[in-house]
GUMARNU-516042 format. One record per residue (C-alpha): residue number from 0; residue in three letters; x, y, z. Coordinates in pm, 1 decimal, decimal comma. Layout:
BEGIN
<rec><i>NUM</i><aa>ALA</aa><u>X</u><v>Y</v><w>Z</w></rec>
...
// end
This chain:
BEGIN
<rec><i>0</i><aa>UNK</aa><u>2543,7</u><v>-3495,1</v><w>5433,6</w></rec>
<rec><i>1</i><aa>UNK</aa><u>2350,1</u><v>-3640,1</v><w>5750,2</w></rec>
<rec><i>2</i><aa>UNK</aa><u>2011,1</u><v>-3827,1</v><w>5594,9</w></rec>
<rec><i>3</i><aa>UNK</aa><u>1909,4</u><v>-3856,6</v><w>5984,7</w></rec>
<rec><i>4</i><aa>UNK</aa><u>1886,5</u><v>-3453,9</v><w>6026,6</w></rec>
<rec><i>5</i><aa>UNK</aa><u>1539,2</u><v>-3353,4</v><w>6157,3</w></rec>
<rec><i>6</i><aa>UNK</aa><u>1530,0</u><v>-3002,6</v><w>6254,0</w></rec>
<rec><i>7</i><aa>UNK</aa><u>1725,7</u><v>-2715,1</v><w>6004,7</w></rec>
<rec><i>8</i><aa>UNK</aa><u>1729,6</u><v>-2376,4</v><w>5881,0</w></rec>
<rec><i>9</i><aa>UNK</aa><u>1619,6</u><v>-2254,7</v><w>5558,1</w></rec>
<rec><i>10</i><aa>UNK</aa><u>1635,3</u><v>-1954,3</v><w>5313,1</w></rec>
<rec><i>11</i><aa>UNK</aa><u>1538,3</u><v>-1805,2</v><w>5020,7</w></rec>
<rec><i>12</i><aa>UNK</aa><u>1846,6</u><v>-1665,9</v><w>4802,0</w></rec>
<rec><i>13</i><aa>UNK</aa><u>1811,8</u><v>-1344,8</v><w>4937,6</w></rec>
<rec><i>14</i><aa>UNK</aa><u>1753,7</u><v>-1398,3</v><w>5292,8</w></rec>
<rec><i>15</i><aa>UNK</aa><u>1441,3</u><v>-1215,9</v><w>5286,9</w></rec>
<rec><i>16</i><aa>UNK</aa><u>1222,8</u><v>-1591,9</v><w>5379,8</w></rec>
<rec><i>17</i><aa>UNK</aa><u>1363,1</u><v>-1769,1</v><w>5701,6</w></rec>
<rec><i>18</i><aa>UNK</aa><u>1207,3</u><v>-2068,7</v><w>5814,1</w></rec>
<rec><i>19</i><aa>UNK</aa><u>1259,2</u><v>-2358,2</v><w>6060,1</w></rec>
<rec><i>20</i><aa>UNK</aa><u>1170,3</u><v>-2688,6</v><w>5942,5</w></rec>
<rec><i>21</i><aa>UNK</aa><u>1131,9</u><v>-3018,0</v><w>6079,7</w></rec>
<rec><i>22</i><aa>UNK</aa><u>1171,0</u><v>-3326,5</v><w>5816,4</w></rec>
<rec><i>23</i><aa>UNK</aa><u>902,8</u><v>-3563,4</v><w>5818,4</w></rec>
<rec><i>24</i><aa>UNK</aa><u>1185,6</u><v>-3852,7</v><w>5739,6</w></rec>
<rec><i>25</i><aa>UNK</aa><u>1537,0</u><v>-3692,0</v><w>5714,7</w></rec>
<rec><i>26</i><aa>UNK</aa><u>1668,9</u><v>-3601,2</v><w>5397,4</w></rec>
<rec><i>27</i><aa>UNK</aa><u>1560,7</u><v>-4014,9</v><w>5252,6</w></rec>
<rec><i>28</i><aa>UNK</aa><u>1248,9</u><v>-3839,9</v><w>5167,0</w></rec>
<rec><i>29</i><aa>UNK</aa><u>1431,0</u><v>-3672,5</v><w>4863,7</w></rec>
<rec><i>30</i><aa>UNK</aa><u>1269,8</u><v>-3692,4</v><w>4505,8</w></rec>
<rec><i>31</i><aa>UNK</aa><u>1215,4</u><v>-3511,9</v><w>4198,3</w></rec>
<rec><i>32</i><aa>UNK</aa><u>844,9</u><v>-3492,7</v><w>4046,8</w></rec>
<rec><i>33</i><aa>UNK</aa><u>849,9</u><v>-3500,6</v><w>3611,2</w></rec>
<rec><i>34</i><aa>UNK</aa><u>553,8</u><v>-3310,8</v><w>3616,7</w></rec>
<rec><i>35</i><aa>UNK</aa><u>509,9</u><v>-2980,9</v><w>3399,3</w></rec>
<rec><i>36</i><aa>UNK</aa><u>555,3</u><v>-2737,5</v><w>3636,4</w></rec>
<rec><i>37</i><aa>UNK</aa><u>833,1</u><v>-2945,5</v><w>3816,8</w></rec>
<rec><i>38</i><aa>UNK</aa><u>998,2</u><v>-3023,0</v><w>3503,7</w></rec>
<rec><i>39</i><aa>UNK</aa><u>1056,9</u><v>-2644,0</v><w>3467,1</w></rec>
<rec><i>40</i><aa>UNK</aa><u>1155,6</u><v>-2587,4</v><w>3831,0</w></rec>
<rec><i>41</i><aa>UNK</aa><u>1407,5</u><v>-2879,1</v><w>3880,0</w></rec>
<rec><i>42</i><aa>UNK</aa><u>1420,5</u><v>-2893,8</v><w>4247,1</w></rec>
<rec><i>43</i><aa>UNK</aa><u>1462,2</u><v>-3165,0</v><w>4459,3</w></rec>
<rec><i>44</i><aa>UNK</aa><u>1220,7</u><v>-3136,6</v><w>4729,1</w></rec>
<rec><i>45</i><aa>UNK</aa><u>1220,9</u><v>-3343,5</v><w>5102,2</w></rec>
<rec><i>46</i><aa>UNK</aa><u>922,7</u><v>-3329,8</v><w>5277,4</w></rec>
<rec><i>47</i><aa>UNK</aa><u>770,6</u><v>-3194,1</v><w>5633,3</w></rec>
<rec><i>48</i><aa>UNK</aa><u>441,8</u><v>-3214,7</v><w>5761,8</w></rec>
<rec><i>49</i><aa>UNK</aa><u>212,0</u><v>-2922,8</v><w>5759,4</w></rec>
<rec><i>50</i><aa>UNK</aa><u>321,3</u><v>-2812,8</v><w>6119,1</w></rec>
<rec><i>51</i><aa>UNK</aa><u>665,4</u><v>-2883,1</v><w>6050,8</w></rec>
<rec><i>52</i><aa>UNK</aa><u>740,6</u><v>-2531,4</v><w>5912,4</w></rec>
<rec><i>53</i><aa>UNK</aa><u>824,5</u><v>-2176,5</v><w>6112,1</w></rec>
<rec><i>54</i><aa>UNK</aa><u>858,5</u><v>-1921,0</v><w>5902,6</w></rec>
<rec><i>55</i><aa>UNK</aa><u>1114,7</u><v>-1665,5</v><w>6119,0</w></rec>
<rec><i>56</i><aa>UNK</aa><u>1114,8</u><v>-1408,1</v><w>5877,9</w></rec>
<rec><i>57</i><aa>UNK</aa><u>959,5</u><v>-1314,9</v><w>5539,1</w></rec>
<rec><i>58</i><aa>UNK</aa><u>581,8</u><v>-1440,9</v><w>5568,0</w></rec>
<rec><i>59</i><aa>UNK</aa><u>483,1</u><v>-1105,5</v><w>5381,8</w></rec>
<rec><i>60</i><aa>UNK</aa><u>730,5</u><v>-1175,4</v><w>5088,7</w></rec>
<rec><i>61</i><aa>UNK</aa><u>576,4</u><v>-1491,1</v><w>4991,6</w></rec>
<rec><i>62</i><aa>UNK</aa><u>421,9</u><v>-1569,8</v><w>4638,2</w></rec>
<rec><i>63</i><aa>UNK</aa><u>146,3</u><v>-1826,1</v><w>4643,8</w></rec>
<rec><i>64</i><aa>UNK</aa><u>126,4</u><v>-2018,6</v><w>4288,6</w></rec>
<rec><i>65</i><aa>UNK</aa><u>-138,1</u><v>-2276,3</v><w>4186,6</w></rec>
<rec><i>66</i><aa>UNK</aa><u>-204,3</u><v>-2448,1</v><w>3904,9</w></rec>
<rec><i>67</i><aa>UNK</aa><u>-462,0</u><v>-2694,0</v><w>3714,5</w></rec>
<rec><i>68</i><aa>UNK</aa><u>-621,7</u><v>-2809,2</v><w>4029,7</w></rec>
<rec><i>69</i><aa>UNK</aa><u>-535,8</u><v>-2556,6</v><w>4260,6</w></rec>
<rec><i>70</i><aa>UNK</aa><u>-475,7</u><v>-2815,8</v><w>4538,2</w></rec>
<rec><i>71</i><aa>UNK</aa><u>-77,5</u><v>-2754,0</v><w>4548,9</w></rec>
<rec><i>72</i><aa>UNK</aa><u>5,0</u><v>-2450,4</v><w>4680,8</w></rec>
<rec><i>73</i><aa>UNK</aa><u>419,9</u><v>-2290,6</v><w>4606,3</w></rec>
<rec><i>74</i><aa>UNK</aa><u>562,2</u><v>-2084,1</v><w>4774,9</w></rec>
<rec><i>75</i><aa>UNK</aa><u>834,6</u><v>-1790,5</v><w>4631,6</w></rec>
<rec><i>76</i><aa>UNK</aa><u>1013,0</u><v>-1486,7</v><w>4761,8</w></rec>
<rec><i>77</i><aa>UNK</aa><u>865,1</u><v>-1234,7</v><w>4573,4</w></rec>
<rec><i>78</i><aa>UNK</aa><u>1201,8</u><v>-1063,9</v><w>4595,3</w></rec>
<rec><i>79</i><aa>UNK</aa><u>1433,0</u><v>-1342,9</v><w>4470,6</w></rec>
<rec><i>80</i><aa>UNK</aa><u>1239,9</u><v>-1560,7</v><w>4293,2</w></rec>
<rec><i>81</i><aa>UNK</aa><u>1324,0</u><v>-1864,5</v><w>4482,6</w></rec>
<rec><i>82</i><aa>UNK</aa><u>1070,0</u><v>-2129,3</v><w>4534,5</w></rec>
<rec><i>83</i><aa>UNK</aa><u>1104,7</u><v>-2260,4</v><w>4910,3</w></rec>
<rec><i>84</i><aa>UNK</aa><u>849,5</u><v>-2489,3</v><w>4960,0</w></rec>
<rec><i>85</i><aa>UNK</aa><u>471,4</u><v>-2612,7</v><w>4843,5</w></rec>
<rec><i>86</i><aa>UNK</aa><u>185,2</u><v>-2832,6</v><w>5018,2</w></rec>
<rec><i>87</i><aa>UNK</aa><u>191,2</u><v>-3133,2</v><w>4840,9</w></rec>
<rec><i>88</i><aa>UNK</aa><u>-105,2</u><v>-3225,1</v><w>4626,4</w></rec>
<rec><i>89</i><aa>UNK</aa><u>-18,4</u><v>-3569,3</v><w>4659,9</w></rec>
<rec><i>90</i><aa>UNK</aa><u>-40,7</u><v>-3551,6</v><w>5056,6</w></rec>
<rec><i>91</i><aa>UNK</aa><u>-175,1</u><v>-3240,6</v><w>5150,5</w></rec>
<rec><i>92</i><aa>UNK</aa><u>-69,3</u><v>-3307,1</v><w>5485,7</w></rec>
<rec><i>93</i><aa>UNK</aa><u>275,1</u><v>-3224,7</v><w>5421,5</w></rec>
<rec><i>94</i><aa>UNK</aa><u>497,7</u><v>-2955,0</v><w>5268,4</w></rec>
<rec><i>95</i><aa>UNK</aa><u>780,9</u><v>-3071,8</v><w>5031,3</w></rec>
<rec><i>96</i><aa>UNK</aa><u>1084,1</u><v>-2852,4</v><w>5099,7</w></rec>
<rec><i>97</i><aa>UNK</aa><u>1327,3</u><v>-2688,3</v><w>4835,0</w></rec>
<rec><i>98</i><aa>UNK</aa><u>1653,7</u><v>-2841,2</v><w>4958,5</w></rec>
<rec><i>99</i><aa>UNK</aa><u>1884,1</u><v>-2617,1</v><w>4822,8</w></rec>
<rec><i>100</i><aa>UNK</aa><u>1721,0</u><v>-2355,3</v><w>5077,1</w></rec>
<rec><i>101</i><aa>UNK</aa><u>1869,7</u><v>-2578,4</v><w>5372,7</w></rec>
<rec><i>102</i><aa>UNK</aa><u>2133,4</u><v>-2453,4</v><w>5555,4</w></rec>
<rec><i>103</i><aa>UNK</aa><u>2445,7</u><v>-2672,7</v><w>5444,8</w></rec>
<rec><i>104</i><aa>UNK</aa><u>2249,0</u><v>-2866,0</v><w>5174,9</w></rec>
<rec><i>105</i><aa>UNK</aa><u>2270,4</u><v>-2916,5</v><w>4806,2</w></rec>
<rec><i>106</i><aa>UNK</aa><u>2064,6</u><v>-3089,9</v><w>4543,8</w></rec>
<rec><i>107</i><aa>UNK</aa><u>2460,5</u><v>-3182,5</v><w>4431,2</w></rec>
<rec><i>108</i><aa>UNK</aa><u>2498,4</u><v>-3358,0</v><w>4753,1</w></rec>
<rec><i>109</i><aa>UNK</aa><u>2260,2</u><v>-3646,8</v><w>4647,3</w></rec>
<rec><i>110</i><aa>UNK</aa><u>2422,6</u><v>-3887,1</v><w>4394,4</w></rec>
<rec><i>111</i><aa>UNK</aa><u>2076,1</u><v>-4028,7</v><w>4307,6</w></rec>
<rec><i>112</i><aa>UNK</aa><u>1724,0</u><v>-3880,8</v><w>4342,9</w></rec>
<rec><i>113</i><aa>UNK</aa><u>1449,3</u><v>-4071,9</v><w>4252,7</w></rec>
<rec><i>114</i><aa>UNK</aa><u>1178,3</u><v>-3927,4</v><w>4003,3</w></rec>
<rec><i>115</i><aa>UNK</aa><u>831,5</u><v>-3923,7</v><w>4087,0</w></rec>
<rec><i>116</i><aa>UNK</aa><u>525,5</u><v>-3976,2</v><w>3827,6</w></rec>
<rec><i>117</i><aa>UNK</aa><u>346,5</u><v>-3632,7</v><w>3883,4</w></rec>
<rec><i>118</i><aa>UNK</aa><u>287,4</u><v>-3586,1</v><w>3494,1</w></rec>
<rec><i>119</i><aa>UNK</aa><u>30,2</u><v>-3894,4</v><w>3600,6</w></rec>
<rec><i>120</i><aa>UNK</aa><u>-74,2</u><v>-3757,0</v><w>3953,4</w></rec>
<rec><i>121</i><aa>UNK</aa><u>-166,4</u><v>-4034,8</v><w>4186,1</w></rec>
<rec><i>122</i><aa>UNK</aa><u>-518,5</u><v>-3793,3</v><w>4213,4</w></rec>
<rec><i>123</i><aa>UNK</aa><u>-585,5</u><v>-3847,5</v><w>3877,5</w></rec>
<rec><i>124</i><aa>UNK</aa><u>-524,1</u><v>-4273,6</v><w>3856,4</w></rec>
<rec><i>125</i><aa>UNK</aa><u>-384,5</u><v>-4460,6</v><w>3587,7</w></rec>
<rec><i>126</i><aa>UNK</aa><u>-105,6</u><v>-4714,1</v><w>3525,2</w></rec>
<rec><i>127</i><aa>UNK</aa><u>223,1</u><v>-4602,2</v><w>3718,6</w></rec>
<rec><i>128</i><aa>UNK</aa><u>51,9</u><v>-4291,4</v><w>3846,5</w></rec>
<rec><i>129</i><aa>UNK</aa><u>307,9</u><v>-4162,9</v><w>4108,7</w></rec>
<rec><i>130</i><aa>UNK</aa><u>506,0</u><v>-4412,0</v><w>4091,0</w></rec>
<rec><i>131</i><aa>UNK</aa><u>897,4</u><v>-4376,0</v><w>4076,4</w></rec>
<rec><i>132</i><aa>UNK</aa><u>952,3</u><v>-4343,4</v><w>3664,3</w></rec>
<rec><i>133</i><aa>UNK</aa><u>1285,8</u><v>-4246,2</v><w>3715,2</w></rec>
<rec><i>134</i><aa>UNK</aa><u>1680,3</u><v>-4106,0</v><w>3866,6</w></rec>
<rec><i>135</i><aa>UNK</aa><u>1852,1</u><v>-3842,0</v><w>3822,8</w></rec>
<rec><i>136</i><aa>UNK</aa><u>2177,0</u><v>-3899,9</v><w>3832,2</w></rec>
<rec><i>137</i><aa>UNK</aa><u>2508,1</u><v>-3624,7</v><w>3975,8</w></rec>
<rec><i>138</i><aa>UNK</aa><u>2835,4</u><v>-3752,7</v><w>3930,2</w></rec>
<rec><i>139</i><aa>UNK</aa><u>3102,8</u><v>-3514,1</v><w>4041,0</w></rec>
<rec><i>140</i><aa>UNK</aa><u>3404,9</u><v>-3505,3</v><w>3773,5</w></rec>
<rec><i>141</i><aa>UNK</aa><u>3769,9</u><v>-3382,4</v><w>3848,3</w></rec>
<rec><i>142</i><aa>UNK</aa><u>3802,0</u><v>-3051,6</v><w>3723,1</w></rec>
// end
């Protein structure tokens, strides 16, 4: 795994969504959020600013979701089910990116991902609110 990588492909399961992205910071950018929606999601997400996404294919197969304040916007195939990417509501300027849609990239490739405080948004104050609260740990075993 290259954490320098800038520019990559991306897809939804099916193929239907194909987008060009350019990371704002590499893949060091990677976290988890403990939020409620996020919780139920589980991805690890990177992120890219708001201009940092081409969507090749697929624009008319995406599902918009929001939620409580309806400033974070995911994104889904509507045909797979596959969340690709939202606009943060944390920075609205950028997108955070589903990295298991990268070409060549695996949540499993990072042995530590930090978790983010989202269940006490930065937006909405508070001790620790966005802070890191947490890792989440792989550890490959020998099979």
């Amino acid at each position: 795994m290259l954490p320098d990588i800038t520019e990559i492909r991306g897809a939804c399961h099916c193929g239907s969504v194909r987008f060009i992205v350019t990371l704002s910071d590499g893949l060091r950018t990677a976290r988890r959020c403990n939020c409620s929606y996020c919780r139920m999601r589980g991805a690890v997400a990177v992120s890219a600013e708001l201009d940092g996404i081409t969507i090749e294919q697929g624009r008319d197969v995406l599902t918009e979701y929001q939620f409580n304040t309806g400033t974070a916007k995911h994104y889904f195939c509507s045909t797979c089910g596959i969340y690709t990417f939202h606009q943060r509501r944390s920075n609205n300027a950028q997108f955070g990116v589903n990295v298991a849609c990268l070409d060549g990239i695996s949540p499993f490739d990072f042995a530590d991902v930090p978790v983010m405080n989202g269940a006490n948004h930065p937006a909405d104050g508070g001790p620790k609110a966005g802070a890191q609260v947490g890792v989440l740990r792989y550890e490959a075993i020998d099979t």
